[in-house]
PDB file of N, CA, C, O and CB in Angstrom:
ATOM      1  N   UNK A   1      -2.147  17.789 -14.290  1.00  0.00           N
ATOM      2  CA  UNK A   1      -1.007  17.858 -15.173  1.00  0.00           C
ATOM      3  C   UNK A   1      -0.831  16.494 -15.818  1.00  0.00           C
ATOM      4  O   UNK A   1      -0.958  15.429 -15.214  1.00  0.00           O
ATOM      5  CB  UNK A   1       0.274  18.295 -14.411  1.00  0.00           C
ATOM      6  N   UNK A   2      -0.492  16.641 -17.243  1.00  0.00           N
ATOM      7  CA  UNK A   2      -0.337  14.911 -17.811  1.00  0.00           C
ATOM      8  C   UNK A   2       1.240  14.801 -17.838  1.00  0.00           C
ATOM      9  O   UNK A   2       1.897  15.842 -17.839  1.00  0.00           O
ATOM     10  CB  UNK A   2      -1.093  14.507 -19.698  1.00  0.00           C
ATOM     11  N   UNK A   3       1.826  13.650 -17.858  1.00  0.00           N
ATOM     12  CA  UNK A   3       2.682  13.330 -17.707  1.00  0.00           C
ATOM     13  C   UNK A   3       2.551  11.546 -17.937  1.00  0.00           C
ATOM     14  O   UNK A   3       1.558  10.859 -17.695  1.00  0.00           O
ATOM     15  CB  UNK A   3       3.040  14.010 -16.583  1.00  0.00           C
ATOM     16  N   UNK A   4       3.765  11.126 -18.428  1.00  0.00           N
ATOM     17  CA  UNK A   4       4.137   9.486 -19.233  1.00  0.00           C
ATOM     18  C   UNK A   4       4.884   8.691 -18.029  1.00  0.00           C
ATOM     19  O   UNK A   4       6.008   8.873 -17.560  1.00  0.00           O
ATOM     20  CB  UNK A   4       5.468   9.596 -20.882  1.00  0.00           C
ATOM     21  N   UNK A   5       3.860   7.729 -17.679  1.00  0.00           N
ATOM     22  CA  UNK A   5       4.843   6.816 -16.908  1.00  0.00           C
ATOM     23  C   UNK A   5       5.166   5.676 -17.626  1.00  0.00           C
ATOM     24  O   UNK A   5       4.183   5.504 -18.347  1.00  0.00           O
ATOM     25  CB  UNK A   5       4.335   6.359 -15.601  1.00  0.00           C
ATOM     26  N   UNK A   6       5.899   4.872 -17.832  1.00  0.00           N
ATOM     27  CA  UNK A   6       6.396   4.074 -18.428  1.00  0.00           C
ATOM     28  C   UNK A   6       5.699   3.863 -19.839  1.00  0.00           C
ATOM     29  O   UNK A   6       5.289   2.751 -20.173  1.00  0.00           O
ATOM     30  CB  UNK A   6       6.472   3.084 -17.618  1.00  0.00           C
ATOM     31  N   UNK A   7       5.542   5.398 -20.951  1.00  0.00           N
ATOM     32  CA  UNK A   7       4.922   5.012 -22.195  1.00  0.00           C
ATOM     33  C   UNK A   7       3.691   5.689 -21.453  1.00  0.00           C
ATOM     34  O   UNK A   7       3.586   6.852 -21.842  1.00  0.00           O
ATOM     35  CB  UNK A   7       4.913   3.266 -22.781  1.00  0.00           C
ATOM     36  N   UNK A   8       2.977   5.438 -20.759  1.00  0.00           N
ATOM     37  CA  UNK A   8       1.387   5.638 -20.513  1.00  0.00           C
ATOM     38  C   UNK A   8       0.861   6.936 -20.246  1.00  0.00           C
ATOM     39  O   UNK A   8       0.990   7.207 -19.052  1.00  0.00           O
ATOM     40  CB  UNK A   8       0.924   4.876 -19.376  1.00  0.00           C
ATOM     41  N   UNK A   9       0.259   7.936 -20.977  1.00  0.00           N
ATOM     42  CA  UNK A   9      -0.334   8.746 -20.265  1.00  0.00           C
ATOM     43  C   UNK A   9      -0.601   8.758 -18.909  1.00  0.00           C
ATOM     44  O   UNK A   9      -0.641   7.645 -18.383  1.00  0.00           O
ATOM     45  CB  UNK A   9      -1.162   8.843 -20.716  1.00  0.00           C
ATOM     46  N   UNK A  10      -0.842   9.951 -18.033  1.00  0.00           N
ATOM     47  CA  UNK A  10      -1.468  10.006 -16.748  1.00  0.00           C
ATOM     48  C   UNK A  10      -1.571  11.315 -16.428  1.00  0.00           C
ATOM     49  O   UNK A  10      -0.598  12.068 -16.466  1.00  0.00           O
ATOM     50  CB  UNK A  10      -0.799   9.289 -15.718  1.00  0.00           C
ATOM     51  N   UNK A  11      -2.903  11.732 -16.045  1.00  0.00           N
ATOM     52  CA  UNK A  11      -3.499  12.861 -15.296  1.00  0.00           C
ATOM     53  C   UNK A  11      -3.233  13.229 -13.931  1.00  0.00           C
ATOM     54  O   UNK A  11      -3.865  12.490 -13.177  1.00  0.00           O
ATOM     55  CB  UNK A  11      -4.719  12.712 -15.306  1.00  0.00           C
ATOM     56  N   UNK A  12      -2.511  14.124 -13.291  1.00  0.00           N
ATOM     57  CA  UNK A  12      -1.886  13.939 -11.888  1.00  0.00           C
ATOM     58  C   UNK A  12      -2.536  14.544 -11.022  1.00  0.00           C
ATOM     59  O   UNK A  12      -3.477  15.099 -11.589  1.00  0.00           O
ATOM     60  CB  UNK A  12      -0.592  14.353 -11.711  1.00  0.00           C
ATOM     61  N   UNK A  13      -2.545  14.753  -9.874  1.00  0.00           N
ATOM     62  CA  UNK A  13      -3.506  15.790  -8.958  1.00  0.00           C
ATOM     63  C   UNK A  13      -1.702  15.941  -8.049  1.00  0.00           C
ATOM     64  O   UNK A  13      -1.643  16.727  -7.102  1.00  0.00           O
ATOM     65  CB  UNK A  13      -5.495  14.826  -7.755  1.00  0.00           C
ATOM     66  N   UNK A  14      -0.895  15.449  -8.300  1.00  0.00           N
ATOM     67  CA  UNK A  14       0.196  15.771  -7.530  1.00  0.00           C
ATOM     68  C   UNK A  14       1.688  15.720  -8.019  1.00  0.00           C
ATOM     69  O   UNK A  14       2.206  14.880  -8.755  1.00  0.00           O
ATOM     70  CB  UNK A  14       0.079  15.001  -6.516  1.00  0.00           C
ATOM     71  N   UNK A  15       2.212  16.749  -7.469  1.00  0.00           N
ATOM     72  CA  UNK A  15       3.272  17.121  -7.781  1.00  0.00           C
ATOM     73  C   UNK A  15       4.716  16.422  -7.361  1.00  0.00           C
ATOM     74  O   UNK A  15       5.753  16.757  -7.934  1.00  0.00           O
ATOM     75  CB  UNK A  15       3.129  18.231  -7.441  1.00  0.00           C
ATOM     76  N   UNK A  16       4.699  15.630  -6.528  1.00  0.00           N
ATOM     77  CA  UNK A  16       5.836  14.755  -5.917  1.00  0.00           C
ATOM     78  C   UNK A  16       5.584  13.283  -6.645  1.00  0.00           C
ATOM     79  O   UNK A  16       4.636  12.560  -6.951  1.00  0.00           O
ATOM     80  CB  UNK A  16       5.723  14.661  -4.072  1.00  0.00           C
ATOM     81  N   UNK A  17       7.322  13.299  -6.746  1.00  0.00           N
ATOM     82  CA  UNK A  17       7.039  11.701  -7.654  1.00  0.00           C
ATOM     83  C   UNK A  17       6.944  10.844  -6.372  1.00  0.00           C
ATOM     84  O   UNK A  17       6.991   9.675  -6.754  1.00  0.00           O
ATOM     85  CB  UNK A  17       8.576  10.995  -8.915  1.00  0.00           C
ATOM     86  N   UNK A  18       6.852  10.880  -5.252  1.00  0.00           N
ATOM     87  CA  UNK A  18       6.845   9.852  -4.062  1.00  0.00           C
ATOM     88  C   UNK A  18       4.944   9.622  -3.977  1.00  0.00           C
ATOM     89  O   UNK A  18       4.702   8.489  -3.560  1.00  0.00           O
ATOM     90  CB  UNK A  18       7.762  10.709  -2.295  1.00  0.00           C
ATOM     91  N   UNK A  19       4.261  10.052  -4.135  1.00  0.00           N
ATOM     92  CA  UNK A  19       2.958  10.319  -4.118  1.00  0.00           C
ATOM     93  C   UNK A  19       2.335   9.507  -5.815  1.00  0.00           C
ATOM     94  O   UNK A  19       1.476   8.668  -6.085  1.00  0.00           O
ATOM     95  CB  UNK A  19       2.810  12.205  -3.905  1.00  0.00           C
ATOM     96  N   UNK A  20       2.924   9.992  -6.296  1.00  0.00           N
ATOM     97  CA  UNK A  20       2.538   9.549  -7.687  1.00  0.00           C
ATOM     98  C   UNK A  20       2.800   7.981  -7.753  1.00  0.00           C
ATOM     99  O   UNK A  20       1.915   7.250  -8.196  1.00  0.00           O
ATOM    100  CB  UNK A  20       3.430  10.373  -8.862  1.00  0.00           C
ATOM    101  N   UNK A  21       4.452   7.273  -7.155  1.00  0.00           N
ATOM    102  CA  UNK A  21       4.526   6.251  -7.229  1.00  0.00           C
ATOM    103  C   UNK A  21       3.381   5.276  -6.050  1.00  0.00           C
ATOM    104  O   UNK A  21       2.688   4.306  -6.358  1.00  0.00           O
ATOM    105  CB  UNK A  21       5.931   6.199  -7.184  1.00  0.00           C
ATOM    106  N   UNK A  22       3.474   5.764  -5.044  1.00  0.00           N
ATOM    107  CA  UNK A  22       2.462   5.382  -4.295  1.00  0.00           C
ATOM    108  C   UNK A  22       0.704   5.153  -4.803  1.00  0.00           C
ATOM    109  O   UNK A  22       0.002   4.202  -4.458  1.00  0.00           O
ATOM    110  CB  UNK A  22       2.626   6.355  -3.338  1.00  0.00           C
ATOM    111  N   UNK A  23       0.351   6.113  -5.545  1.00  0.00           N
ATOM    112  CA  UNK A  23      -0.940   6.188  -6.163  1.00  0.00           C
ATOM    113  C   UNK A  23      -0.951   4.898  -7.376  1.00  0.00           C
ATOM    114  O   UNK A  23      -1.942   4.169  -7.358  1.00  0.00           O
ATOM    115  CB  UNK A  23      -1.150   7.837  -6.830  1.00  0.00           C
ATOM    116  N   UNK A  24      -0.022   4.656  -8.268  1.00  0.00           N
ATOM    117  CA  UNK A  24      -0.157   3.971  -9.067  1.00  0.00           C
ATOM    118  C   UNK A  24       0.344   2.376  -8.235  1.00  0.00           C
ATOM    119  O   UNK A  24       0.133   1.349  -8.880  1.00  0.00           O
ATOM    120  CB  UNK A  24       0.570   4.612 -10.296  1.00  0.00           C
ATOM    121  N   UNK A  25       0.907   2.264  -7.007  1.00  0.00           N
ATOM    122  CA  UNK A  25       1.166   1.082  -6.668  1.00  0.00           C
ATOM    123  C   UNK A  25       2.375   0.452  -6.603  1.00  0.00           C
ATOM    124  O   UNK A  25       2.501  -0.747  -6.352  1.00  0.00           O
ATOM    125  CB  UNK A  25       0.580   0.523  -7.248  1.00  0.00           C
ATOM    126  N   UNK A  26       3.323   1.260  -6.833  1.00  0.00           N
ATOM    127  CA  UNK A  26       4.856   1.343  -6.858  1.00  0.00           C
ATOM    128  C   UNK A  26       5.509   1.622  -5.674  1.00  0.00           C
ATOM    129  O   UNK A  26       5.898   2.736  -5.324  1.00  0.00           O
ATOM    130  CB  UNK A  26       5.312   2.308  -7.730  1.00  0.00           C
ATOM    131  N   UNK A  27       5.631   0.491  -5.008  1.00  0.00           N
ATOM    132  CA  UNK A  27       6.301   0.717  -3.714  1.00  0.00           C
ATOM    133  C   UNK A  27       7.603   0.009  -3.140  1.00  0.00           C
ATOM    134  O   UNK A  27       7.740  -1.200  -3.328  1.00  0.00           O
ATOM    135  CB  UNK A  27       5.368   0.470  -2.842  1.00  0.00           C
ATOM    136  N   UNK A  28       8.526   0.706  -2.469  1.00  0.00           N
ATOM    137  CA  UNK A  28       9.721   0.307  -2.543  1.00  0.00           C
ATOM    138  C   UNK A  28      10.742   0.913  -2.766  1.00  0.00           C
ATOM    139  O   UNK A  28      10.853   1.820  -3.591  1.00  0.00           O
ATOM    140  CB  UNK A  28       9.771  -0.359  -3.123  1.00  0.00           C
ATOM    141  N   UNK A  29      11.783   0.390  -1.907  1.00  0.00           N
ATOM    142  CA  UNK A  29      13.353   1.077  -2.144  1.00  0.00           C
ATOM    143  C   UNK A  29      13.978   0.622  -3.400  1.00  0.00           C
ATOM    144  O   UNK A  29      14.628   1.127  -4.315  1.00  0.00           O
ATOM    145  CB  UNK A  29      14.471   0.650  -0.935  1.00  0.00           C
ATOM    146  N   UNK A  30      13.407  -0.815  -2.991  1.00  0.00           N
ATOM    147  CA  UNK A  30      14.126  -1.548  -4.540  1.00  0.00           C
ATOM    148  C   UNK A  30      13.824  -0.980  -6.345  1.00  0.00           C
ATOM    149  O   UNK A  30      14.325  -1.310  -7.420  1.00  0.00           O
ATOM    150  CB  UNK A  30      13.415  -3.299  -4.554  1.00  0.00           C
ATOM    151  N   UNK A  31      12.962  -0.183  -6.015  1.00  0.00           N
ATOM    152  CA  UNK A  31      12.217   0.398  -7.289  1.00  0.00           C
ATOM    153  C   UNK A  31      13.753   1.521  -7.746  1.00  0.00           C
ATOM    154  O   UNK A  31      14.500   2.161  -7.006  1.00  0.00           O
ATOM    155  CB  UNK A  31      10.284   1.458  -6.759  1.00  0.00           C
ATOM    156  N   UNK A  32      13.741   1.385  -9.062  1.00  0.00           N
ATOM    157  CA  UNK A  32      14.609   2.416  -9.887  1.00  0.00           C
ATOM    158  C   UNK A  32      13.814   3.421 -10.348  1.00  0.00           C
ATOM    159  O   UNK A  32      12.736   2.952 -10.715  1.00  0.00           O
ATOM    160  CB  UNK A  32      15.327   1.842 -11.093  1.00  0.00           C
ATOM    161  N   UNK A  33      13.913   5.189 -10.556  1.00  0.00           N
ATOM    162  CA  UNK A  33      13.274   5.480 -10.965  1.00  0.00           C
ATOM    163  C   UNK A  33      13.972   6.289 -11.533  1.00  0.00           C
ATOM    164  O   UNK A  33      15.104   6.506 -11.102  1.00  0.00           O
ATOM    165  CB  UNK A  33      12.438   5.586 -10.471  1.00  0.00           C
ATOM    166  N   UNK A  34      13.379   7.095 -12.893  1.00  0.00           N
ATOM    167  CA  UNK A  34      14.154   8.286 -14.031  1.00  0.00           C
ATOM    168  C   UNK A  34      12.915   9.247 -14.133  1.00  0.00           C
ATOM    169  O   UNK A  34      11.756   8.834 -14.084  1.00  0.00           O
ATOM    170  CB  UNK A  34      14.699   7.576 -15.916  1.00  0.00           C
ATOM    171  N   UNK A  35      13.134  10.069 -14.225  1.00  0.00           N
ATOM    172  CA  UNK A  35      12.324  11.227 -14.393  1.00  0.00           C
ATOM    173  C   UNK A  35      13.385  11.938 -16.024  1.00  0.00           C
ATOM    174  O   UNK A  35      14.518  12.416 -15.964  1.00  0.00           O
ATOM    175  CB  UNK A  35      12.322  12.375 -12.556  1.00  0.00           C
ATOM    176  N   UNK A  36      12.792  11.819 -16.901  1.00  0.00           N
ATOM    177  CA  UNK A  36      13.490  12.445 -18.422  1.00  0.00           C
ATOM    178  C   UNK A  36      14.541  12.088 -18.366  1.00  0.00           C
ATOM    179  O   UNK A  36      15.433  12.918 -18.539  1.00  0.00           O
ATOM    180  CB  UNK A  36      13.615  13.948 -18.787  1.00  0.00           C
ATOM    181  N   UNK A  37      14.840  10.853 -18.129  1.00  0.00           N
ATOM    182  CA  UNK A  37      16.335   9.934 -18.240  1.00  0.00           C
ATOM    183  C   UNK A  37      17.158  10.489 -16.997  1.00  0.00           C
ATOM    184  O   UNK A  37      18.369  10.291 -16.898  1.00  0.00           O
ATOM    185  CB  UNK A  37      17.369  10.247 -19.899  1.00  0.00           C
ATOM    186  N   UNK A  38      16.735  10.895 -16.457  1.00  0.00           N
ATOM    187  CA  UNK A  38      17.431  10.931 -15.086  1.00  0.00           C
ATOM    188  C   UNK A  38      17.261  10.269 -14.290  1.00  0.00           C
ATOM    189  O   UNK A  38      16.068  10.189 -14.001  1.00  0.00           O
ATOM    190  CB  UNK A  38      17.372  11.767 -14.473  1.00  0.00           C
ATOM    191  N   UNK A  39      18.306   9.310 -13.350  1.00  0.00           N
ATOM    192  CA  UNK A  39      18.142   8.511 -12.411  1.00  0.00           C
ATOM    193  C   UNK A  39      17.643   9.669 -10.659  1.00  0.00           C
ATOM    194  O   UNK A  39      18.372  10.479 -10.088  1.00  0.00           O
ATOM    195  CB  UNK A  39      19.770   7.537 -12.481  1.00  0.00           C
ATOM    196  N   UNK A  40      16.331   9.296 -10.329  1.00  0.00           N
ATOM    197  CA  UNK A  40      15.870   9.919  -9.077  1.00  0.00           C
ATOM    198  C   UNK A  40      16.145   8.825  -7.901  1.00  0.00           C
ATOM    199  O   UNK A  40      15.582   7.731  -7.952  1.00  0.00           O
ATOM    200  CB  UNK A  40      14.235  10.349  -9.196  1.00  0.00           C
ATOM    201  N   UNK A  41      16.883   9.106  -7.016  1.00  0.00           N
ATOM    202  CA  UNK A  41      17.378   8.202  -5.641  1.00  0.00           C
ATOM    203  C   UNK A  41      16.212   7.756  -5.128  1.00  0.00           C
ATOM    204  O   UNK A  41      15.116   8.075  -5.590  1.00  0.00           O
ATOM    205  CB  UNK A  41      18.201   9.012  -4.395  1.00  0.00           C
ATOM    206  N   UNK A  42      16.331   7.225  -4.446  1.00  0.00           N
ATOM    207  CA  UNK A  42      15.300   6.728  -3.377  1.00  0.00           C
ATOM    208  C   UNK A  42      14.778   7.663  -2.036  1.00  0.00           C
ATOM    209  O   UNK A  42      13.663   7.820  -1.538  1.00  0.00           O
ATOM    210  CB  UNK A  42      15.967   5.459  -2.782  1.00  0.00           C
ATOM    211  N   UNK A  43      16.269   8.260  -1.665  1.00  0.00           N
ATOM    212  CA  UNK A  43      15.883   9.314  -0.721  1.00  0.00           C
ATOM    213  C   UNK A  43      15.618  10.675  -1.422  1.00  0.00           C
ATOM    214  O   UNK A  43      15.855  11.754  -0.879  1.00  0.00           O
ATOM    215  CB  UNK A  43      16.986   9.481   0.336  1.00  0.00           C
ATOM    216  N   UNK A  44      15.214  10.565  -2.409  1.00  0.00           N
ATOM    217  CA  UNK A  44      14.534  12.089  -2.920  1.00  0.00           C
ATOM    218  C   UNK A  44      13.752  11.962  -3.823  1.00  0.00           C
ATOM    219  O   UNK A  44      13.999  12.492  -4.906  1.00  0.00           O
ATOM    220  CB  UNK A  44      15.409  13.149  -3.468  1.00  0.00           C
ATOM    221  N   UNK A  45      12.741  11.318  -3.650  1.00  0.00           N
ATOM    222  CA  UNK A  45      12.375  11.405  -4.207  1.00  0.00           C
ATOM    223  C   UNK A  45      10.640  12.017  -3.322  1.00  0.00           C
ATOM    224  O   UNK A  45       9.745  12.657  -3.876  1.00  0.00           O
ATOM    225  CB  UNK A  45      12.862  10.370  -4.959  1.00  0.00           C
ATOM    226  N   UNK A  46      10.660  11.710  -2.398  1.00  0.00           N
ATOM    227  CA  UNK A  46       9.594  12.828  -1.164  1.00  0.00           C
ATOM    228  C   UNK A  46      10.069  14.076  -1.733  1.00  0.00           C
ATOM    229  O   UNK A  46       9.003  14.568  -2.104  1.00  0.00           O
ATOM    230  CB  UNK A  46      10.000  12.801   0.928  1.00  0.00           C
ATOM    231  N   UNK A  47      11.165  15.082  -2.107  1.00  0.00           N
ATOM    232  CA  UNK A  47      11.212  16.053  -2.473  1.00  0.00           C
ATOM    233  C   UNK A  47      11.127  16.778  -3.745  1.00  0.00           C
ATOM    234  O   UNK A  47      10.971  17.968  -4.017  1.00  0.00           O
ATOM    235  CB  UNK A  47      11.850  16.160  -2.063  1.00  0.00           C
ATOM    236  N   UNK A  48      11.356  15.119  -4.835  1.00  0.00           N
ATOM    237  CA  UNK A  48      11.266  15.314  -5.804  1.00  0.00           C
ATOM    238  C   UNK A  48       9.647  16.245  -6.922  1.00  0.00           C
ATOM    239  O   UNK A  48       8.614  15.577  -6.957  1.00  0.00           O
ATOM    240  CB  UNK A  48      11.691  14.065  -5.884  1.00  0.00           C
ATOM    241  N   UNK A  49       9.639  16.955  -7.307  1.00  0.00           N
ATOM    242  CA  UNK A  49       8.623  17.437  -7.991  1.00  0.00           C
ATOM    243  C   UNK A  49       8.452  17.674  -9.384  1.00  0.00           C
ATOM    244  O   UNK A  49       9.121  18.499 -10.006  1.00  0.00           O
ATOM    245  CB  UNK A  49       8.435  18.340  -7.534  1.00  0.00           C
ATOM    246  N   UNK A  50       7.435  16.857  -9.952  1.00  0.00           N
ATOM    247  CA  UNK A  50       7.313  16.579 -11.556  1.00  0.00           C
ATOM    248  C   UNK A  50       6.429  17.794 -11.958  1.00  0.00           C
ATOM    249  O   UNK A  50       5.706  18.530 -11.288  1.00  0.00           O
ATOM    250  CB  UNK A  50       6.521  14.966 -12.019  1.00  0.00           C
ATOM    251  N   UNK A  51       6.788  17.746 -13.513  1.00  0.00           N
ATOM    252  CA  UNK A  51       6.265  19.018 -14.259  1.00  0.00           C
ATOM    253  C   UNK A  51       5.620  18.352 -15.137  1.00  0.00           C
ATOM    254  O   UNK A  51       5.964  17.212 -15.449  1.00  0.00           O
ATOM    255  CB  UNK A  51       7.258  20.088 -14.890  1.00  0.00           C
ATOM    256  N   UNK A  52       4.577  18.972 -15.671  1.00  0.00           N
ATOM    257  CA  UNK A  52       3.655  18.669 -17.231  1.00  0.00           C
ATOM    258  C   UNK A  52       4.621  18.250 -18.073  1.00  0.00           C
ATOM    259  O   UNK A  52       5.740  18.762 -18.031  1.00  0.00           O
ATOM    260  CB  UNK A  52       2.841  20.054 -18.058  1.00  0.00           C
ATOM    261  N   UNK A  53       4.386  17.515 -18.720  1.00  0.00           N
ATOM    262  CA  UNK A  53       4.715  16.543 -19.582  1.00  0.00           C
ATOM    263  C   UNK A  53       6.097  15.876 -19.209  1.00  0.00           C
ATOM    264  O   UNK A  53       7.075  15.853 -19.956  1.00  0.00           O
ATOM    265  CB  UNK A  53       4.701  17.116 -20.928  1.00  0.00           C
ATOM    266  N   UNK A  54       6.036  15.401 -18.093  1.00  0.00           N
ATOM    267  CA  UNK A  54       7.284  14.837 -17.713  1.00  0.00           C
ATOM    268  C   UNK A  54       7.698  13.399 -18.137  1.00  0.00           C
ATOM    269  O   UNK A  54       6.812  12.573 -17.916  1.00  0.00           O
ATOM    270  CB  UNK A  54       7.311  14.894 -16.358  1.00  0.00           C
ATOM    271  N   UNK A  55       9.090  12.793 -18.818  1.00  0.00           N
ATOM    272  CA  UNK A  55       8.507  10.902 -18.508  1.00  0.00           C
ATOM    273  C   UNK A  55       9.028  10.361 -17.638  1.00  0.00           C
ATOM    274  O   UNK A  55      10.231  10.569 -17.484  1.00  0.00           O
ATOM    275  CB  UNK A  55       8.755   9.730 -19.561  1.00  0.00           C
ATOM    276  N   UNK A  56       8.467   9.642 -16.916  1.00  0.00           N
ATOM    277  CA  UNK A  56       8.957   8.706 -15.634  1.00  0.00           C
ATOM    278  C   UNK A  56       9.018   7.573 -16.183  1.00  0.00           C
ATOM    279  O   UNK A  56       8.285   7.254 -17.120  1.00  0.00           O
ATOM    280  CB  UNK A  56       8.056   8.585 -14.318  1.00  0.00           C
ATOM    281  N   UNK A  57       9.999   6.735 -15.614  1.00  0.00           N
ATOM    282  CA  UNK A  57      10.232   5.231 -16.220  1.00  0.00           C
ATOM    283  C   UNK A  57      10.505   4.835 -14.470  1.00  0.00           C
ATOM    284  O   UNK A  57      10.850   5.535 -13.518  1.00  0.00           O
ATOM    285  CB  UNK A  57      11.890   4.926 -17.696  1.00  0.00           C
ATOM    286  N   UNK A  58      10.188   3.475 -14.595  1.00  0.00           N
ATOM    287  CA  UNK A  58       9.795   3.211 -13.065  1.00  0.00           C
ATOM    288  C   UNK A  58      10.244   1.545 -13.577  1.00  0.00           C
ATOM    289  O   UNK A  58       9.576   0.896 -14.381  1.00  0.00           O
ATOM    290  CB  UNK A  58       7.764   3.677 -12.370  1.00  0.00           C
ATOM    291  N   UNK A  59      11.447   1.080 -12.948  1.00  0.00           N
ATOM    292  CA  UNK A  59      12.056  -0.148 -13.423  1.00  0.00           C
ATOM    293  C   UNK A  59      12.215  -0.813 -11.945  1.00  0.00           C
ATOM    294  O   UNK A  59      12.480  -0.134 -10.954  1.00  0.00           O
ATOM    295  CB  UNK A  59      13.557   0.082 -14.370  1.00  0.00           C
ATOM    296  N   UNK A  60      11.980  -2.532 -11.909  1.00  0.00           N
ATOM    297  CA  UNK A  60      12.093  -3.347 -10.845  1.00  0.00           C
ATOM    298  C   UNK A  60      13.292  -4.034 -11.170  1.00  0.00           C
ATOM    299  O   UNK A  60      13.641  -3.755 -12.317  1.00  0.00           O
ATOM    300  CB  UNK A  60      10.929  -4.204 -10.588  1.00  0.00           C
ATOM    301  N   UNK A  61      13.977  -4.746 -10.654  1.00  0.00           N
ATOM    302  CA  UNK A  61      14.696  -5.735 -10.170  1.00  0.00           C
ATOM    303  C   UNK A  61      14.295  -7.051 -10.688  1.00  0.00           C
ATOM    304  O   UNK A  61      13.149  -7.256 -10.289  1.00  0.00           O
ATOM    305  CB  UNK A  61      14.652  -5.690  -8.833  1.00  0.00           C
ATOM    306  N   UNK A  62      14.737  -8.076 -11.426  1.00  0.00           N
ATOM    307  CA  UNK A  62      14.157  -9.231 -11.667  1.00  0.00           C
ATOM    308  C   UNK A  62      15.488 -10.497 -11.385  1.00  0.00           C
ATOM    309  O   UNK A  62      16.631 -10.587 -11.833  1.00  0.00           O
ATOM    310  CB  UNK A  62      13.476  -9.111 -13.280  1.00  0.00           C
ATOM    311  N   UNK A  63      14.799 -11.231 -10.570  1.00  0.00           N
ATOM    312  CA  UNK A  63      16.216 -12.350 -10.821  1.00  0.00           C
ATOM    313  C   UNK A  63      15.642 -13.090 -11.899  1.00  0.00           C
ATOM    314  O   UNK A  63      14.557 -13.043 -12.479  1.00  0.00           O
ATOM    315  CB  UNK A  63      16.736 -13.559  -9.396  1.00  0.00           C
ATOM    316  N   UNK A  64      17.039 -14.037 -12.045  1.00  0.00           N
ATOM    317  CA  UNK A  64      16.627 -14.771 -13.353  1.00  0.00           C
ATOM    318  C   UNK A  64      18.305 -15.896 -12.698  1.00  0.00           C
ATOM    319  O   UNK A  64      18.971 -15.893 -11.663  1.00  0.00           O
ATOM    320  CB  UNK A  64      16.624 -13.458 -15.439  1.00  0.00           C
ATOM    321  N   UNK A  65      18.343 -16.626 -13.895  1.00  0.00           N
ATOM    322  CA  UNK A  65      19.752 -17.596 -13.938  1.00  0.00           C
ATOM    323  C   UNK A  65      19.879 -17.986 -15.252  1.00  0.00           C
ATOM    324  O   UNK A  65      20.817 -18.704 -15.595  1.00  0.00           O
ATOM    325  CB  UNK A  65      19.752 -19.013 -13.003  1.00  0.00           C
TER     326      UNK A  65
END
């Protein structure tokens, strides 16, 4: 299934966004994530399940001053 992570195409072999973030290297509580402008929690996202042409935006935390 293709689906946009931050802008980028991607070909999936899986259906959970917890798997998907893991595969691309996205790990963490601290991670924000949206699935079609929706904010997805942290604790659901193991249950969470993406569809063809979905967009995920996958945002970190940055300090600064």
């Amino acid at each position: 299934m293709k689906i946009l992570v931050n802008g980028q195409e991607h070909d999936l072999a899986t259906e959970r966004l917890s798997h998907l973030l893991a595969a691309l290297e996205f790990e963490g509580e601290w991670l924000a994530t949206a699935v079609n402008g929706d904010l997805v929690h942290a604790q659901d996202r193991d249950d969470f399940r993406l569809k063809e042409f979905d967009r995920i935006e996958v945002l970190s935390p940055m300090q600064g001053g």
